[in-house]
C-alpha positions as CSV (number, residue, x, y, z in Angstrom):
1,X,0.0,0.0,0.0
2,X,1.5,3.3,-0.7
3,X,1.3,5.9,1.9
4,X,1.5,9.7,1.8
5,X,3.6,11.9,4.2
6,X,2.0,14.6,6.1
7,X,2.0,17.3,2.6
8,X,0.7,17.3,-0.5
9,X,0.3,20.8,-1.9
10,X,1.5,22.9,-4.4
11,X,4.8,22.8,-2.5
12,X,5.5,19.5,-3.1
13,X,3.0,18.0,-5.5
14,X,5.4,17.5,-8.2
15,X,7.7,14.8,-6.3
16,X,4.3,13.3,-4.4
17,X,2.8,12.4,-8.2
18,X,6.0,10.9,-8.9
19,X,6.2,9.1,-5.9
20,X,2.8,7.8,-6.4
21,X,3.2,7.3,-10.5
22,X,6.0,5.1,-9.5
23,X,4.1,2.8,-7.0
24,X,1.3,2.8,-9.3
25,X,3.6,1.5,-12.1
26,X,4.9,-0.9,-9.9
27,X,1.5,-2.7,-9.8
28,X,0.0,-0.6,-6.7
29,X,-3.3,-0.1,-6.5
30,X,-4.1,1.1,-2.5
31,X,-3.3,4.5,-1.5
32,X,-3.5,5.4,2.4
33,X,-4.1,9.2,2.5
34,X,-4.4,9.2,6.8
35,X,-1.0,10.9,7.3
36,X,-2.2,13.9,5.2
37,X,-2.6,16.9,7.3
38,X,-1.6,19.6,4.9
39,X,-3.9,19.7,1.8
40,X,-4.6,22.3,-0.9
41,X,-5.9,22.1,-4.7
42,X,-2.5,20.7,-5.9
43,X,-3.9,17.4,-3.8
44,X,-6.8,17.1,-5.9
45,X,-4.9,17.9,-8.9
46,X,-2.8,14.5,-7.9
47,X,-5.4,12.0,-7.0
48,X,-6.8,12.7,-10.8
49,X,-3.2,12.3,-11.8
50,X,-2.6,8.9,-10.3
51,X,-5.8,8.0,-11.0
52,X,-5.7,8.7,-14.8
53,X,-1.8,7.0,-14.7
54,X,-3.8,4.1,-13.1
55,X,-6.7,3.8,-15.9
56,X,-4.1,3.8,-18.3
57,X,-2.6,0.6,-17.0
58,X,-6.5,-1.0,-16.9
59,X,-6.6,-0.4,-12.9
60,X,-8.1,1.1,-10.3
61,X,-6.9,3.4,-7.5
62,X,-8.0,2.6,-3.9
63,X,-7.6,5.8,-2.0
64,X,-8.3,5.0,1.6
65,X,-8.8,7.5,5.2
66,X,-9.0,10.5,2.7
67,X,-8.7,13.4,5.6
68,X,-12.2,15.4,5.8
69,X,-10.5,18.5,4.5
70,X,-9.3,16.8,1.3
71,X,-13.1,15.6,0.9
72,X,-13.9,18.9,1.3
73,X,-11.6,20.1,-1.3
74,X,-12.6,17.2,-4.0
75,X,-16.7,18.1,-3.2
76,X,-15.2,22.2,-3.3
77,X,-14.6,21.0,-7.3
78,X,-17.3,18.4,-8.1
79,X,-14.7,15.8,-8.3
80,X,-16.7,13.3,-6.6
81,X,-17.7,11.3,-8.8
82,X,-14.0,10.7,-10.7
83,X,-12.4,10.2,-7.6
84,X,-14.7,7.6,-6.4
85,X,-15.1,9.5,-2.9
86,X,-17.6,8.3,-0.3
87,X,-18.1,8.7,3.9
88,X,-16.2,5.3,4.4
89,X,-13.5,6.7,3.2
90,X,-13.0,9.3,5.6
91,X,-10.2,8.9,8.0
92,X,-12.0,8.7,11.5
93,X,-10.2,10.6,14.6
């Protein structure tokens, strides 16, 4: 499962996709977003990113504990329904 650090904003969302691109084309599938404290737009930007890498390959992202401010964000946009978001993924504290 790959696993975020506490950031992923437009301060380091270039190295996070990577990070991520890389898992994903190493065959991963589950991402654990529950470290994520820091969030902005850039976050968004990069779900859709690993998830479009993902689609190319014929998979499907898992993104699991999605922090409620991230949710927020991705409802903020009306991305919803392409990143698969729903109340069980929320990261309970």
């Amino acid at each position: 499962m790959y696993q975020t650090n506490r950031e992923l904003s437009l301060q380091n969302a270039a190295s996070v996709a990577q990070s991520g691109l890389s898992a994903i084309s190493q065959g991963e599938t589950e991402f654990d977003l529950s470290a994520l404290v820091v969030v902005d737009s850039a976050a968004v930007a990069v779900m859709l990113d690993w998830q479009r890498a993902a689609s190319l390959k014929n998979k499907t992202i898992h993104f699991k504990s999605i922090p409620s401010n991230l949710l927020s964000l991705i409802a903020l946009y009306g991305m919803s329904e392409l990143l698969s978001t729903n109340p069980s993924q929320v990261e309970r504290h």
